[in-house]
C-alpha positions, -999 to 999 in steps of 0.1 A, spaced: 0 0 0 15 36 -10 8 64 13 12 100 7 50 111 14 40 145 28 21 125 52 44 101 57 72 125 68 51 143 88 44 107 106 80 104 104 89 138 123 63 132 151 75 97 163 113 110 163 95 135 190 79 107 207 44 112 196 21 79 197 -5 70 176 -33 90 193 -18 123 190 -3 117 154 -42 112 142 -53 136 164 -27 165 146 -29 154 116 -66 148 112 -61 108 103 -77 77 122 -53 61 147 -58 31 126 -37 48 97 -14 62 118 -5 27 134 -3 17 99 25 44 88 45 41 123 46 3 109 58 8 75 81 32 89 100 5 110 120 -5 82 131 35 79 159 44 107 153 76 130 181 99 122 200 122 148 182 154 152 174 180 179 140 177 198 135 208 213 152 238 235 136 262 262 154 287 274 148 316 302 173 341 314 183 322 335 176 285 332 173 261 295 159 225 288 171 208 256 164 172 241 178 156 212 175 116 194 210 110 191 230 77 180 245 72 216 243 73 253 262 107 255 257 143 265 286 157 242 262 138 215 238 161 224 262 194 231 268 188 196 234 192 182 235 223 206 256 261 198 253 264 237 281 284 255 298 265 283 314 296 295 279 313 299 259 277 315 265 244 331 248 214 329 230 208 365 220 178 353 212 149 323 199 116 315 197 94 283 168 67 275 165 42 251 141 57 215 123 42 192 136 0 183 167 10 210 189 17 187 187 54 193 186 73 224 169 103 238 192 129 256 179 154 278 197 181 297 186 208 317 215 242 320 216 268 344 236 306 335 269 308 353 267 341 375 277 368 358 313 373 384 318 336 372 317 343 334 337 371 342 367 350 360 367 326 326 371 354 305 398 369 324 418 333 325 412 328 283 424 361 280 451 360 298 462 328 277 451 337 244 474 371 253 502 360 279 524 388 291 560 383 286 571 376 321 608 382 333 627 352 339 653 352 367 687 366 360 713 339 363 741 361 374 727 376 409 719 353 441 684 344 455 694 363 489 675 393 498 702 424 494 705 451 523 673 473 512 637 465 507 616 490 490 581 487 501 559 502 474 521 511 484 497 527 459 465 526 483 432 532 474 435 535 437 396 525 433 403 515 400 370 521 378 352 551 394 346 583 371 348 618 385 327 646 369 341 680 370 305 699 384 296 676 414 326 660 429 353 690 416 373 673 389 370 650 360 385 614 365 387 582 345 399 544 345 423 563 318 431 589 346 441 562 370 463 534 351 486 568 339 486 581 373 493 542 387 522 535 361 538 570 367 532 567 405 554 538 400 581 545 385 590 583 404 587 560 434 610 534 422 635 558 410 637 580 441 634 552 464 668 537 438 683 573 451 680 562 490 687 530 488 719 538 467 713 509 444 683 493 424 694 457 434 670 457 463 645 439 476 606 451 464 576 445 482 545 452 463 515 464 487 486 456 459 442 453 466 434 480 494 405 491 477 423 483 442 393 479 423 360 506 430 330 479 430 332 447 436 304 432 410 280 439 382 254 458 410 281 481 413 286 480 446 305 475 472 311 441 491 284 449 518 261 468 492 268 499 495 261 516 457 289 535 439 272 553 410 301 563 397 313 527 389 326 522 352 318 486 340 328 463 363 337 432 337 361 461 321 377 470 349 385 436 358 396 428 324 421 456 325 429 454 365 441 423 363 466 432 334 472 461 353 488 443 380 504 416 364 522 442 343 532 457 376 549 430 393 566 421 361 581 455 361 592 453 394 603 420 390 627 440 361 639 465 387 644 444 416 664 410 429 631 397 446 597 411 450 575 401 471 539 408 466 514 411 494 474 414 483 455 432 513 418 433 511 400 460 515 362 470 516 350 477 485 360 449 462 367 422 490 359 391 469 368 407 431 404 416 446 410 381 463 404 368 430 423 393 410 451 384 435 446 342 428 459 350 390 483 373 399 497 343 422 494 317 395 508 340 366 542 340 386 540 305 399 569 300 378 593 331 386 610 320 419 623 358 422 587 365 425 566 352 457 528 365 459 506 364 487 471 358 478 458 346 510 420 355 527 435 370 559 424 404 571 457 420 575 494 410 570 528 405 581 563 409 565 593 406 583 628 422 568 655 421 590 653 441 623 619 454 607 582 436 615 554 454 591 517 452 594 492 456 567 456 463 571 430 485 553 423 503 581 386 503 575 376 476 605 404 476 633 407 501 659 444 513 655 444 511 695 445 473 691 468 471 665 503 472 679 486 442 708 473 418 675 516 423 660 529 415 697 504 385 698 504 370 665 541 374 658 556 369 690 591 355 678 595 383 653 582 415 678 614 396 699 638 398 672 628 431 657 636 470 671 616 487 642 576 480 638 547 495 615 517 496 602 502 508 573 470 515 567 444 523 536 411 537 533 414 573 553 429 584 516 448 606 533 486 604 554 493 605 589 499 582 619 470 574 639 454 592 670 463 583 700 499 576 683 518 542 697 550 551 687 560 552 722 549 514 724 573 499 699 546 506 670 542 536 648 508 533 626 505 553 597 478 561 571 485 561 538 473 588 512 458 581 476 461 591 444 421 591 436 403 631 434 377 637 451 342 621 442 308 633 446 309 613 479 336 627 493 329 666 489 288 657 505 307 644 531 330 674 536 362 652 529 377 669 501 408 683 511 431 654 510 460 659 493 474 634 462 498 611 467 513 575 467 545 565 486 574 544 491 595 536 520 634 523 523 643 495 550 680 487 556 680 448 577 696 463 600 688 503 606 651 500 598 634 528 576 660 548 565 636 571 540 603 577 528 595 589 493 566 605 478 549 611 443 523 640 441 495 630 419 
């Protein structure tokens, strides 16, 4: 018996979905007698691979496809899905039609939009490495008599200034110039102290590096920063920022040491940021990066015992106590102890001092203008600046430099 081949595909295309005999007569107007008697004939005709169906939301999708085995890259296949944007929560596979075919069905969720943004920033980074320095041969792993401790705080790295509210205009642009020239007055005139550039370097990188800390634009506890550029920019071109950093220094120094201190407005973006920065110089032994989730830091240089915090969370009154208590061998061995502290955006040491109890604490100043923020608040008379300091092992800070943004 011939049937009609329009009808007969049509048949065809509903049992790959499927469909039984009721609903193939029911949608295509025929008895269910016929349509038994096509999905008969049609035995003798294979299914062939093809893609069942795909719903999709923003945030979820469900896809299911007849392929020729018990896979889900069988299925991926069918799919032009990207695994950058969604994962697969979850999959099975069934036997279709004779069994010689199986059903695949997967159901996809869309990676958050701070994961996408961390993939992106790794297949960059390796579709465009940056030519790292590799360790001169010729000088010894030692640490030499100086260390240079360079601290660019609070660059906030993505917020715009606008001349009329907050008193001056200010870009990403604005910062990475000021950031690269900040860095190399303070490497030259720190060279000038020191009386050599074979010293020691020690990078003092997050501290409020980074203005937001995700797509909201805001802060880590949610506080909103309007004047937030896009955040999966600023990441893109913060994290190049910084590795181009510490391969300069790693250039102008015999060992650099890089601490990543975290501060409050991009907490968790910053830790990250400071993960690649860790793995991107995994291989330089002249190069050692700390990465880790603690609060505040220590880094110990000869007779010297630094602290690092943000300053945004400790009372400095209980600073020089957490130094004597957490790094009790060191505070022994040491005469000269510091702190250093972010977030004020301004310099001085900290009221009441504790110099006279082996500690000075000192606030650090910041390159950024003022923002809108900043001048509603009344604190808009902080003056521009990053700065360096000198340590000999065995005479403690022997100078301080300054650039002048």
């Amino acid at each position: 018996m011939e049937y009609d081949t329009e009808l007969v595909k049509k048949v065809k295309v509903m049992v790959g979905q499927g469909r039984g005999d009721h609903v193939i007569a029911d949608n295509l107007g025929i008895t269910r007698h016929m349509a038994r008697r096509i999905m008969q004939y049609l035995k003798g005709s294979p299914i062939e691979p093809h893609l069942q169906s795909i719903e999709e939301t923003d945030s979820t999708m469900q896809a299911s496809a007849v392929c020729q085995a018990r896979s889900l890259e069988a299925l991926l296949d069918m799919l032009d899905v990207d695994l950058n944007a969604w994962y697969v929560e979850r999959w099975v596979g069934n036997q279709w039609g004779d069994g010689s075919m199986w059903q695949i069905k997967a159901w996809f969720k869309r990676k958050a939009k701070e994961e996408q943004a961390a993939i992106h920033l790794i297949e960059d980074l390796r579709a465009n490495p940056i030519q790292i320095p590799q360790p001169c041969h010729d000088i010894k792993r030692e640490h030499s008599a100086h260390l240079v401790e360079i601290s660019i705080a609070d660059p906030h790295y993505g917020m715009r200034c606008f001349a009329g509210p907050s008193g001056e205009n200010w870009s990403p642009d604005d910062c990475e110039w000021s950031w690269r020239v900040a860095y190399d007055v303070l490497t030259q005139r720190a060279a000038g102290l020191s009386g050599s550039r074979l010293s020691d370097c020690l990078l003092v990188l997050g501290n409020d590096f980074l203005h937001a800390d995700n797509v909201f634009h805001t802060t880590t506890q949610g506080t909103g920063q309007p004047e937030m550029e896009s955040w999966h920019e600023m990441v893109r071109r913060g994290k190049r920022l910084l590795i181009e950093t510490v391969a300069r220094a790693s250039k102008d120094f015999l060992n650099v040491h890089v601490l990543f201190i975290p501060g409050n407005h991009a907490r968790q973006t910053e830790y990250m940021l400071g993960m690649i920065v860790k793995e991107a110089f995994s291989s330089v032994p002249r190069v050692r990066v700390d990465a880790g989730p603690e609060p505040y830091k220590f880094f110990r240089y000869g007779t010297n015992l630094l602290g690092f915090d943000h300053g945004h969370s400790i009372s400095p009154l209980r600073l020089g106590g957490i130094m004597a208590e957490e790094r009790k061998e060191d505070w022994a061995e040491t005469t000269y102890r510091e702190w250093h502290l972010g977030d004020q955006h301004r310099k001085g040491v900290s009221k009441p001092s504790m110099e006279e109890l082996g500690v000075s604490i000192e606030y650090l100043p910041s390159l950024i203008p003022w923002n809108e923020w900043h001048r509603i608040k009344g604190f808009s008379q902080q003056k521009r600046a990053a700065v360096a300091f000198v340590y000999d092992q065995e005479e403690g800070c022997i100078g301080k430099v300054q650039f002048n943004g």
